[in-house]
C-alpha positions as a Python dict, from the first residue, in 0.01 Angstrom:
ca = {
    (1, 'X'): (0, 0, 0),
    (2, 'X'): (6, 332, 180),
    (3, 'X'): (395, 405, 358),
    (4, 'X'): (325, 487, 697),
    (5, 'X'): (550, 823, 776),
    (6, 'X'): (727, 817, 1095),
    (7, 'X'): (802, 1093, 1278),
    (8, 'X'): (1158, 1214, 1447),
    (9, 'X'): (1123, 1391, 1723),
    (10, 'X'): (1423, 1616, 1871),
    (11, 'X'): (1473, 1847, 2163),
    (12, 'X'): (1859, 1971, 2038),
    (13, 'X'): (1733, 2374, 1924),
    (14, 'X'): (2100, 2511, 1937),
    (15, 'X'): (2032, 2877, 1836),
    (16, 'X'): (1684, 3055, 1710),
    (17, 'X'): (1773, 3370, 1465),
    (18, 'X'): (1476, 3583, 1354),
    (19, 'X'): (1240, 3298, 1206),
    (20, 'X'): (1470, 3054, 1179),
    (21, 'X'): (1616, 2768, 1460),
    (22, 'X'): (1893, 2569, 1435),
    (23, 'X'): (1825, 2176, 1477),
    (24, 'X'): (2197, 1992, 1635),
    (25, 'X'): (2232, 1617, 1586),
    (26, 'X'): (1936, 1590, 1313),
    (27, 'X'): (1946, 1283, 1125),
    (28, 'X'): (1816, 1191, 795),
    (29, 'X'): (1690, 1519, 718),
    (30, 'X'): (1525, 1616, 343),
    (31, 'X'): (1560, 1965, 235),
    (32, 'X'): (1214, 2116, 221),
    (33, 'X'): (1116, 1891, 429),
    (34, 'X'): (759, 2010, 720),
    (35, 'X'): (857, 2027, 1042),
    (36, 'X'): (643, 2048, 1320),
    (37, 'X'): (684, 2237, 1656),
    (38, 'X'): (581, 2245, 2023),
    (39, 'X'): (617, 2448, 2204),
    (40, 'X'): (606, 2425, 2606),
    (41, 'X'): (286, 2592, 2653),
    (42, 'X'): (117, 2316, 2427),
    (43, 'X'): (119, 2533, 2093),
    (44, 'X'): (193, 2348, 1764),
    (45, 'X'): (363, 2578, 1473),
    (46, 'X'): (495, 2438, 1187),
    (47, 'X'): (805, 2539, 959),
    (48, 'X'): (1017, 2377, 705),
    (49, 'X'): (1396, 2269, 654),
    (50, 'X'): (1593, 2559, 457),
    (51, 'X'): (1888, 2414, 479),
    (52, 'X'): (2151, 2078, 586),
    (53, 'X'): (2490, 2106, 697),
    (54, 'X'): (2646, 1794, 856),
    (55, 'X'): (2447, 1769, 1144),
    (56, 'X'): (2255, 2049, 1202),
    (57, 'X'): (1929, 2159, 1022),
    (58, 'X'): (1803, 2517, 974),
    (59, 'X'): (1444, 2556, 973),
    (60, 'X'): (1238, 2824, 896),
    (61, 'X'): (895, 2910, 1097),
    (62, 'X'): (608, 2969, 976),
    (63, 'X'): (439, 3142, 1240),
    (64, 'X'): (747, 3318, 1425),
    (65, 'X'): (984, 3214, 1656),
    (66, 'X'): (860, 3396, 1971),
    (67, 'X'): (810, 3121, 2269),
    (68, 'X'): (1050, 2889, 2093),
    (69, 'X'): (1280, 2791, 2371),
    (70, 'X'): (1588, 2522, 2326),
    (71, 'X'): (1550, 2289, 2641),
    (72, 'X'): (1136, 2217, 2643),
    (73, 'X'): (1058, 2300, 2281),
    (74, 'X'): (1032, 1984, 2052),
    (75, 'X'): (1084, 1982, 1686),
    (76, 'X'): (892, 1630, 1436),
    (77, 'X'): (1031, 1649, 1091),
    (78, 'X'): (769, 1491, 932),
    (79, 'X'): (938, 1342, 624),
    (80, 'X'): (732, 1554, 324),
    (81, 'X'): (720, 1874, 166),
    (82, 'X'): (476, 2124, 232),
    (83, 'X'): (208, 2002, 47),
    (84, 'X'): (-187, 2154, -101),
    (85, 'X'): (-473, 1984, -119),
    (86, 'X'): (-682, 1977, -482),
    (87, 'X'): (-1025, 1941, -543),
    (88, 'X'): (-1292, 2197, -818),
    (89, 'X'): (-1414, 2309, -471),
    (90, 'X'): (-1108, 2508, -459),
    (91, 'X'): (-1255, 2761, -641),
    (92, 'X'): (-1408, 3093, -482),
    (93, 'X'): (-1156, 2990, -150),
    (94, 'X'): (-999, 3178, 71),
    (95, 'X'): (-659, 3075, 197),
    (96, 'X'): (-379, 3203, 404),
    (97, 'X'): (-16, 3161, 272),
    (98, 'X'): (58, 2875, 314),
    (99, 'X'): (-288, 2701, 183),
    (100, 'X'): (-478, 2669, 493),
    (101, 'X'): (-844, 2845, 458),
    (102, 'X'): (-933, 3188, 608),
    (103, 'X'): (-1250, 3244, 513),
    (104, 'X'): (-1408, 3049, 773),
    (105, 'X'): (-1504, 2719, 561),
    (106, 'X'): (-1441, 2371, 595),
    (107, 'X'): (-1066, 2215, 504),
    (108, 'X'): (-1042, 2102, 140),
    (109, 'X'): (-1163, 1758, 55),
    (110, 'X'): (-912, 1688, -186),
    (111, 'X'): (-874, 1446, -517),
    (112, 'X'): (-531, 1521, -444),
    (113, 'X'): (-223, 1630, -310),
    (114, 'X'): (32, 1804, -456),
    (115, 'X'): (427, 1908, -361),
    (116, 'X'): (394, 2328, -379),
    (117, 'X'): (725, 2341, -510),
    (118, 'X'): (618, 2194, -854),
    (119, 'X'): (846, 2063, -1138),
    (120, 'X'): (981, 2246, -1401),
    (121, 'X'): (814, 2250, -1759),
    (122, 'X'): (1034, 2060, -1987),
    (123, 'X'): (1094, 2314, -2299),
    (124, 'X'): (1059, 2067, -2530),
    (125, 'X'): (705, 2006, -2371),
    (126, 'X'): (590, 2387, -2378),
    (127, 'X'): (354, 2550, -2664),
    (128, 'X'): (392, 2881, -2794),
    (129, 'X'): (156, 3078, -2678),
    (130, 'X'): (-36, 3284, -2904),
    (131, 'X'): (-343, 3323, -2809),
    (132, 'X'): (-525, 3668, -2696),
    (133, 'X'): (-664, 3728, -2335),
    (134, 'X'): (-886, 4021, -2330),
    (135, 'X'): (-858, 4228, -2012),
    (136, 'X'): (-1084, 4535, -2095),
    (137, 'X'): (-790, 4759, -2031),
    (138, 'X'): (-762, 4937, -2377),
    (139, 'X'): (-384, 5016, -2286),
    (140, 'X'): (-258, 4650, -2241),
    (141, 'X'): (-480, 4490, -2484),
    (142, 'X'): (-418, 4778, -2791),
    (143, 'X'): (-100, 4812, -2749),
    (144, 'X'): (85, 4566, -2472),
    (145, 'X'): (-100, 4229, -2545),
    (146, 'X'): (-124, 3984, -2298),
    (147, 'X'): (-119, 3614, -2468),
    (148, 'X'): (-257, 3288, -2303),
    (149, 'X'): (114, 3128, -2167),
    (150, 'X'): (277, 3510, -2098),
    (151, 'X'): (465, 3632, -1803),
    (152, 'X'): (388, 3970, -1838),
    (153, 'X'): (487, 4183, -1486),
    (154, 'X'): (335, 4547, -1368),
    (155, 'X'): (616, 4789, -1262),
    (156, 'X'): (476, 5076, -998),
    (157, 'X'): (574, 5281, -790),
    (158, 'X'): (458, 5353, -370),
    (159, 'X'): (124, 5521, -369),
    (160, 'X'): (47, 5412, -744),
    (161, 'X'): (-268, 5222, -776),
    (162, 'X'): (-162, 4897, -904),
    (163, 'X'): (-343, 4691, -684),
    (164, 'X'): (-651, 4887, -839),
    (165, 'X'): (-518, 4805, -1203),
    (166, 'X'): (-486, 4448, -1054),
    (167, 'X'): (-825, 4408, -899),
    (168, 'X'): (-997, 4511, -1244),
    (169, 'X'): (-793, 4289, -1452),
    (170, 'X'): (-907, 3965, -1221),
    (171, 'X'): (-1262, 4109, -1271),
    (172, 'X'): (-1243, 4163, -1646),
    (173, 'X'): (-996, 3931, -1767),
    (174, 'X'): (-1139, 3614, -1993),
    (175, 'X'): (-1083, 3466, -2331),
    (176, 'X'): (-1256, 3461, -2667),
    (177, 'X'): (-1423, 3164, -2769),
    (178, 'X'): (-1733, 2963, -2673),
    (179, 'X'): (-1660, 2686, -2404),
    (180, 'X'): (-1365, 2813, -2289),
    (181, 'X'): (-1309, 2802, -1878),
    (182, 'X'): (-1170, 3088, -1728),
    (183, 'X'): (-1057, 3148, -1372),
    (184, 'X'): (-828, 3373, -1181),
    (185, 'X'): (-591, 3285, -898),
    (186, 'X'): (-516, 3560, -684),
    (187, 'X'): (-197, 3620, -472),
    (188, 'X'): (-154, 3865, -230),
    (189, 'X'): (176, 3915, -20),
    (190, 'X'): (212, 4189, 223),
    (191, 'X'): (-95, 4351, 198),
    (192, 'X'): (-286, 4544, 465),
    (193, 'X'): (-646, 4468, 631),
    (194, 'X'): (-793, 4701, 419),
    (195, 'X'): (-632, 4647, 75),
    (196, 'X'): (-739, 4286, 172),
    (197, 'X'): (-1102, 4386, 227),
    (198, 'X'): (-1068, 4572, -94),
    (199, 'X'): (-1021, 4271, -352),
    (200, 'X'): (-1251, 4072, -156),
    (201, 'X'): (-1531, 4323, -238),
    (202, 'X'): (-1432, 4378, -564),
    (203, 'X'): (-1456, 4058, -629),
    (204, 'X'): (-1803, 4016, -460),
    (205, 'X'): (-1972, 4318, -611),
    (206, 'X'): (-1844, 4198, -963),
    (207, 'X'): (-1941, 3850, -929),
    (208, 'X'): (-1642, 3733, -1014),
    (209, 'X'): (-1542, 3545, -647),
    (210, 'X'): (-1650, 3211, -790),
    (211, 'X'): (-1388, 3194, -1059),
    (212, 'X'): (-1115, 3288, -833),
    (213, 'X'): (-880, 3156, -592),
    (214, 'X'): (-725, 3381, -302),
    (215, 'X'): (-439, 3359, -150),
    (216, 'X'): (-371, 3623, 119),
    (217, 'X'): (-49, 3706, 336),
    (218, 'X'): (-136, 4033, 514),
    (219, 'X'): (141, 4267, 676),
    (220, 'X'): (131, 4107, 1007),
    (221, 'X'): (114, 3767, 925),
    (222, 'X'): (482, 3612, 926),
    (223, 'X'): (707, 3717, 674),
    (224, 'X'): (842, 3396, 586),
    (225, 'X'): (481, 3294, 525),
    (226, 'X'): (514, 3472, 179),
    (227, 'X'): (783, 3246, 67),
    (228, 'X'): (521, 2995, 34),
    (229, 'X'): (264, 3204, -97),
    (230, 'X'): (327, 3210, -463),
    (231, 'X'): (441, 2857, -485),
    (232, 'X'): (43, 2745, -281),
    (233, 'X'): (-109, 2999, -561),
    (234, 'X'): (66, 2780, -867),
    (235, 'X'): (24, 2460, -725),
    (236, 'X'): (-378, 2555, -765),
    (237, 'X'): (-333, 2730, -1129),
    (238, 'X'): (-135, 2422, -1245),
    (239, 'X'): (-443, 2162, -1111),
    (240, 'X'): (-684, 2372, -1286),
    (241, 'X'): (-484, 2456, -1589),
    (242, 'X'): (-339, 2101, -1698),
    (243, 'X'): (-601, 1864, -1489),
    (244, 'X'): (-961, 2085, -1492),
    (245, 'X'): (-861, 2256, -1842),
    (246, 'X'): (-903, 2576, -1734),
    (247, 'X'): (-697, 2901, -1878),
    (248, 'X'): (-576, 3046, -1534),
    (249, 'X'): (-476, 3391, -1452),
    (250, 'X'): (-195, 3459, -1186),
    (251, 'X'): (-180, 3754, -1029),
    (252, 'X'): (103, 3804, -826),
    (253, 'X'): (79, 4120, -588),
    (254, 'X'): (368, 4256, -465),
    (255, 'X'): (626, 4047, -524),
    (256, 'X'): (928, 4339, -386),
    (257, 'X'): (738, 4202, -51),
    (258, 'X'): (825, 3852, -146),
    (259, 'X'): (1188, 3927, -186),
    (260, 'X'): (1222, 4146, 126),
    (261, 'X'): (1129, 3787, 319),
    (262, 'X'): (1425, 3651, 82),
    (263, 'X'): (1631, 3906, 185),
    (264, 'X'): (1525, 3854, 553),
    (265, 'X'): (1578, 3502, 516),
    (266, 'X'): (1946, 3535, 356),
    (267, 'X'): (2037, 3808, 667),
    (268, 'X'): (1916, 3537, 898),
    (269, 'X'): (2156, 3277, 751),
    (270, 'X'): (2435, 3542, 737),
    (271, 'X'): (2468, 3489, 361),
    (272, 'X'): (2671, 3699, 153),
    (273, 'X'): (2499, 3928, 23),
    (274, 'X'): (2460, 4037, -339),
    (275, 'X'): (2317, 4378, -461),
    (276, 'X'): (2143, 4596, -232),
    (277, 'X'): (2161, 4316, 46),
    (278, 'X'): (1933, 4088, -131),
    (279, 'X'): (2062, 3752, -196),
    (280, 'X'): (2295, 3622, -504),
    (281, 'X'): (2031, 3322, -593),
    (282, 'X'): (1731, 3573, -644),
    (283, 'X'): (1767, 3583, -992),
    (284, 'X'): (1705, 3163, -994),
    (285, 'X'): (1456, 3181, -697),
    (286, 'X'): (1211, 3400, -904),
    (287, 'X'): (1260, 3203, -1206),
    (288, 'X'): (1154, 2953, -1027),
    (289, 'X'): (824, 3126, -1008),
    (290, 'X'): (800, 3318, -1312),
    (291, 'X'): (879, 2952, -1515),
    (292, 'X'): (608, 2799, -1384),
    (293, 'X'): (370, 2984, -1599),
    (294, 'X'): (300, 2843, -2013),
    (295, 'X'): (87, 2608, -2201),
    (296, 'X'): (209, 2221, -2245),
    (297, 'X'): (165, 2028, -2588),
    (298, 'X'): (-133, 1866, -2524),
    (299, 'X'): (-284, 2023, -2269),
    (300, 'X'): (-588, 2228, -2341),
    (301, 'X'): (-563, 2502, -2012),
    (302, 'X'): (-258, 2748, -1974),
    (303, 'X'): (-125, 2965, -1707),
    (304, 'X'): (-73, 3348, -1761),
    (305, 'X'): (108, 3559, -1506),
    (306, 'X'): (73, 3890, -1439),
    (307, 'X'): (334, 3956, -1113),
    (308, 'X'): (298, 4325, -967),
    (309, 'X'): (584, 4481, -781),
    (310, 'X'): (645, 4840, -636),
    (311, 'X'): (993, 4959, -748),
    (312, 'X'): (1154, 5157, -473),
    (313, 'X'): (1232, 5493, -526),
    (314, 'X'): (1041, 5445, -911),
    (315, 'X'): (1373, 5304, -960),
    (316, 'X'): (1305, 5048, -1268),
    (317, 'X'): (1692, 4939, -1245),
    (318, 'X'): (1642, 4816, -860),
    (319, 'X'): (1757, 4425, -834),
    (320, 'X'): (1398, 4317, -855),
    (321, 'X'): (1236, 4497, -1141),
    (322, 'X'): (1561, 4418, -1377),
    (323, 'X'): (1567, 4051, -1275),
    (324, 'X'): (1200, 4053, -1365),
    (325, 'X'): (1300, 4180, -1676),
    (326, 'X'): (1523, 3963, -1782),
    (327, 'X'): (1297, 3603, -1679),
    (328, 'X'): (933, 3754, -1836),
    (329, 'X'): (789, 3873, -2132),
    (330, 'X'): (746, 4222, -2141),
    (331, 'X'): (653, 4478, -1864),
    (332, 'X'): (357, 4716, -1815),
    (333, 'X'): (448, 5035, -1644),
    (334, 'X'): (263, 5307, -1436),
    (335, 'X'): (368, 5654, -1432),
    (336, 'X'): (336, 5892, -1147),
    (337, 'X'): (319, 6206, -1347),
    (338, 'X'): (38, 6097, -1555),
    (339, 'X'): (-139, 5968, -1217),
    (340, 'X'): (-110, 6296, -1078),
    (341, 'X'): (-262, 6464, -1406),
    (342, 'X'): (-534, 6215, -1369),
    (343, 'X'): (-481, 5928, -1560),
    (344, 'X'): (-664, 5615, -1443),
    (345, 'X'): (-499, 5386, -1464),
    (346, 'X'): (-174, 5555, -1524),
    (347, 'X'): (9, 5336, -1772),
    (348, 'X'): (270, 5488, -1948),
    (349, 'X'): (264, 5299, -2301),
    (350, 'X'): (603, 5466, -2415),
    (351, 'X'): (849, 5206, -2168),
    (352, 'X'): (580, 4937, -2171),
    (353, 'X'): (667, 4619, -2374),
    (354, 'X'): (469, 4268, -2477),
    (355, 'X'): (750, 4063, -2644),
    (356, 'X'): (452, 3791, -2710),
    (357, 'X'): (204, 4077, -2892),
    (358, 'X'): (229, 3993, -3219),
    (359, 'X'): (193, 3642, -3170),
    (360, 'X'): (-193, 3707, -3032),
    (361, 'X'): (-305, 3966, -3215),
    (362, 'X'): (-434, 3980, -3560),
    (363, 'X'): (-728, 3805, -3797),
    (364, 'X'): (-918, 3554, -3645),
    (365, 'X'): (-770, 3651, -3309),
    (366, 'X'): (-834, 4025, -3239),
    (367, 'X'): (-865, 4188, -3644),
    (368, 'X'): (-680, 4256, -3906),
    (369, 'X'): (-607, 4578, -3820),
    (370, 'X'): (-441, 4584, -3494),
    (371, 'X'): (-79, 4560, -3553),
    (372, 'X'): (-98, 4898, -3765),
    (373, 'X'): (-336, 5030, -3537),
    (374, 'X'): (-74, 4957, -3215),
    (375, 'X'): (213, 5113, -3468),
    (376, 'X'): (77, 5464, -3555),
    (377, 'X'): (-114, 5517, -3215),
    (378, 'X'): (246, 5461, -3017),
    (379, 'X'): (437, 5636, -3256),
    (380, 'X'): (184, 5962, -3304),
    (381, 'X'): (142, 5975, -2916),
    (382, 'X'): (524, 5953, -2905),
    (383, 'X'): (561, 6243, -3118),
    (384, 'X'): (318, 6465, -2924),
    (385, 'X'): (488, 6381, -2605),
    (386, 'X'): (826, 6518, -2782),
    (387, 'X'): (643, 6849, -2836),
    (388, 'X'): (510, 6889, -2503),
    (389, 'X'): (834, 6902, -2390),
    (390, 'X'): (942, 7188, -2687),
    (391, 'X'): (616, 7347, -2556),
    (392, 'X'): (781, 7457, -2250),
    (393, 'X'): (1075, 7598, -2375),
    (394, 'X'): (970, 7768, -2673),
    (395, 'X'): (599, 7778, -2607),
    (396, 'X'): (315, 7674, -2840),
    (397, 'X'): (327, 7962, -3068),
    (398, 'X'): (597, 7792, -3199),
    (399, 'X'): (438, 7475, -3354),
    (400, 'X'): (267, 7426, -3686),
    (401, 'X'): (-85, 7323, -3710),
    (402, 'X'): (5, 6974, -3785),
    (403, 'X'): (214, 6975, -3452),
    (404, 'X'): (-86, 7111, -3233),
    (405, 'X'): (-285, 6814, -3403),
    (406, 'X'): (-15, 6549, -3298),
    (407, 'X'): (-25, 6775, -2905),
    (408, 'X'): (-417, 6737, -2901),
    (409, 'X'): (-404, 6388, -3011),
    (410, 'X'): (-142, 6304, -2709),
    (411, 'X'): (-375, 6481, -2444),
    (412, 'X'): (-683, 6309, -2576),
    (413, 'X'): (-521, 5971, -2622),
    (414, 'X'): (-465, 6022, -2277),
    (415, 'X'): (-775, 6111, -2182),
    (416, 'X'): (-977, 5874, -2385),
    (417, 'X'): (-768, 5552, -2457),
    (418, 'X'): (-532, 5543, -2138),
    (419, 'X'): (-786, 5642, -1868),
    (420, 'X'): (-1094, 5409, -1858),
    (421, 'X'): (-1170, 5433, -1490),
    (422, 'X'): (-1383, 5106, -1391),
    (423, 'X'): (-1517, 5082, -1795),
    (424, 'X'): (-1466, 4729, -1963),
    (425, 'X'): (-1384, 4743, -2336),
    (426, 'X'): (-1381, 4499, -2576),
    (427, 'X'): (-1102, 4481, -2823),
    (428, 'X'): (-1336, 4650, -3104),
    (429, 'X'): (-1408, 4936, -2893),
    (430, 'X'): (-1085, 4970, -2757),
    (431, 'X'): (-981, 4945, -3192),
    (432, 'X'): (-1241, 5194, -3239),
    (433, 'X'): (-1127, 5464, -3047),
    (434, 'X'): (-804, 5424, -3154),
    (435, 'X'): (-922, 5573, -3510),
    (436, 'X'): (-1153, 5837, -3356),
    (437, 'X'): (-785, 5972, -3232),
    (438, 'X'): (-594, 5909, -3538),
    (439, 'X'): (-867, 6066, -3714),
    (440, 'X'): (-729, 6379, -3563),
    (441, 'X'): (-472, 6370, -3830),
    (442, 'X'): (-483, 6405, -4174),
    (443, 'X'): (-503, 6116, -4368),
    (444, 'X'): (-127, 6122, -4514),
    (445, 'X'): (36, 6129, -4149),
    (446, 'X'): (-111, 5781, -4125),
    (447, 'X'): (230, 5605, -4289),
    (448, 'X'): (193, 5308, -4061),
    (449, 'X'): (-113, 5198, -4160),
    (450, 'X'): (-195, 5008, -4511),
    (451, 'X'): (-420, 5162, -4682),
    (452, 'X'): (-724, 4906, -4738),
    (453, 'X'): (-747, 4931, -4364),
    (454, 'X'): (-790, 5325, -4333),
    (455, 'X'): (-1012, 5297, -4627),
    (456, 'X'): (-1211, 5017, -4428),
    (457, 'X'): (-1167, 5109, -4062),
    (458, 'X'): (-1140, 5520, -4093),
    (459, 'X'): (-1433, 5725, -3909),
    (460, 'X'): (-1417, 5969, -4253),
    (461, 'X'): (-1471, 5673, -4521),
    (462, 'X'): (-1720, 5523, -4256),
    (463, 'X'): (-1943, 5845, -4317),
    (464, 'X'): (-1870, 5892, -4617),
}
């Protein structure tokens, strides 16, 4: 038997503050509970309860308070959370943030609906993951792995091109293995017209639209709209991951827009503030994101994250890059020197970290050789970076031949294995060039590396 939900209706709007009004005399009130408003003129917005204190309920809008008056304006709590509908048509959608379609097609027919908030994973319930995703970027998958189950966040900085970086990986991205579904749900938050238009041809051109979901929040579409954003985008990955069986892809783009909303949100409520005005529960709001991603025990699909933010100022110590830290796996950074010297993408490998790497890499999952591989290249490109730095105080006449090789071997690693432009590689060719550059070197500067592998994988024994 289907509960009938009944609708309270109030006219008692005591105070409206940015995008939030206050409810007086509301009764029987859930938190995150849809609300929905009219206004005088015949409009309907809709908004949900943020928070309950005695009798009065704070409610955030959706679509702005502007209009929202407190003698003609009506407010319906509806009695449910904001919910998403579910169906395998989802995929190569459109929607807006809060999971209504914008691409002009018809409303969902769904199998299901589903609370956007989720549930936590139990631990106990989660699998390790360990399993490789390739995604063509010879940078991430060499040397900064990304592994079925990982949380694994982009740090940039303004004018860097991660949502470039981003827009490739959605293209490229898939997994090894016959029968395996792939698909990529896509999250934008804050993002212009044209960065908008951007993804949605790249995603055309590539062919790639009909494994992905969208979900887009442009720049002058409400800000507390991207609250909801990430949590809509999740509610999808988890239907396709643990009921369709798919591995999903999350990309997250930029979440320092998410928490400005938080922080808007918090000023709103006159909160205390915490660091750099953002609020004191960010740390457990974004983990309430970033936990959402994993495989279960007995579950064939997984979710893998890949969240994108902008530090301000390139400051990686800002509130939201170290929380970010401190709940994921690892981090993949950009550098603006090396994107003004040409590097494309600019990923700096040096501060760049996969905690879940060695767990996906190796035989029968990438080869044998990788691990070494990953070793020397970082710690010979390392070491040439250290000398371009003696290069300008004591110039190059200075070095030894060996040290030139180890400063030619950081320019082309930079040159060859960083900067790909729109090229796709597979995990042998990105391996393969890996020796071409430590082939630069002579064969007893290889100390990382076992030797049945140089004697196996080596350009020099290979002509030989």
């Amino acid at each position: 038997m289907t509960a009938v939900l009944v609708s309270r209706e109030y006219k008692t709007i005591s105070n409206v503050a940015g995008p939030l009004i206050f409810i007086s005399n509301a009764k029987h009130v859930s938190y995150d509970e849809i609300v929905r408003i009219y206004l005088p003129n015949g409009e309907e917005r809709s908004g949900r309860v943020l928070e309950i204190s005695r009798d009065i309920a704070v409610v955030q809008v959706f679509e702005g308070t502007t209009g929202i008056d407190n003698r003609s304006t009506r407010v319906a709590f509806t009695g449910r959370p904001l919910m998403m509908k579910l169906s395998p048509d989802i995929l190569g959608r459109t929607f807006n943030g809060i999971g209504k379609p914008r691409d002009g097609g018809p409303d969902i027919i769904e199998e299901m609906e589903v609370d956007v908030n989720g549930m936590p994973i139990n631990p106990v319930a989660r699998d390790k993951p360990e399993d490789f995703i390739q995604t063509g970027m010879s940078a991430i998958d060499g040397l900064n792995t990304l592994v079925r189950g990982q949380k694994l966040p982009i740090f940039s900085g303004a004018g860097l091109p991660a949502n470039k970086l981003a827009a490739q990986i959605g293209r490229q991205a898939r997994v090894l293995g016959e029968g395996e579904q792939f698909s990529v749900v896509f999250a934008a938050m804050g993002i212009t017209f044209r960065e908008a238009s951007f993804f949605t041809r790249s995603f055309e051109k590539s062919g790639a639209l009909g494994r992905v979901v969208f979900f887009m929040n442009l720049t002058d579409d409400p800000t507390i709209e991207r609250l909801t954003t990430p949590r809509c985008a999740l509610t999808v990955a988890e239907y396709l991951a643990y009921s369709l069986n798919h591995h999903v892809l999350v990309i997250l783009t930029d979440m320092i827009n998410y928490c400005e909303a938080l922080r808007e949100i918090s000023t709103a409520r006159e909160e205390v503030p915490g660091r750099r005005g953002y609020p004191g529960y960010m740390y457990t709001d974004l983990s309430t994101i970033y936990e959402r991603a994993g495989k279960i025990k007995g579950k064939r699909g997984s979710i893998t994250q890949i969240p994108i933010l902008t530090m301000p100022d390139d400051d990686i110590t800002h509130p939201v890059p170290d929380l970010t830290g401190y709940i994921t796996e690892g981090q993949i950074v950009l550098s603006r020197d090396l994107f003004r010297r040409g590097g494309d993408p600019p990923i700096d490998v040096l501060p760049c970290l996969s905690r879940l790497m060695n767990s996906g890499i190796g035989e029968g999952k990438t080869r044998e050789d990788h691990r070494n591989v990953a070793d020397q290249l970082y710690a010979s490109y390392a070491y040439g970076r250290d000398l371009r730095r003696l290069v300008a105080i004591v110039g190059e006449e200075a070095l030894t031949e060996l040290d030139r090789k180890y400063l030619k071997l950081a320019d082309e690693f930079e040159k060859t294995f960083i900067s790909q432009a729109d090229e796709n590689r597979g995990i042998e060719r990105t391996l393969e060039i890996g020796w071409n550059l430590l082939a630069m070197l002579p064969e007893e500067e290889l100390k990382r590396i076992d030797v049945g592998y140089i004697e196996k994988y080596h350009p020099g024994y290979q002509e030989a």
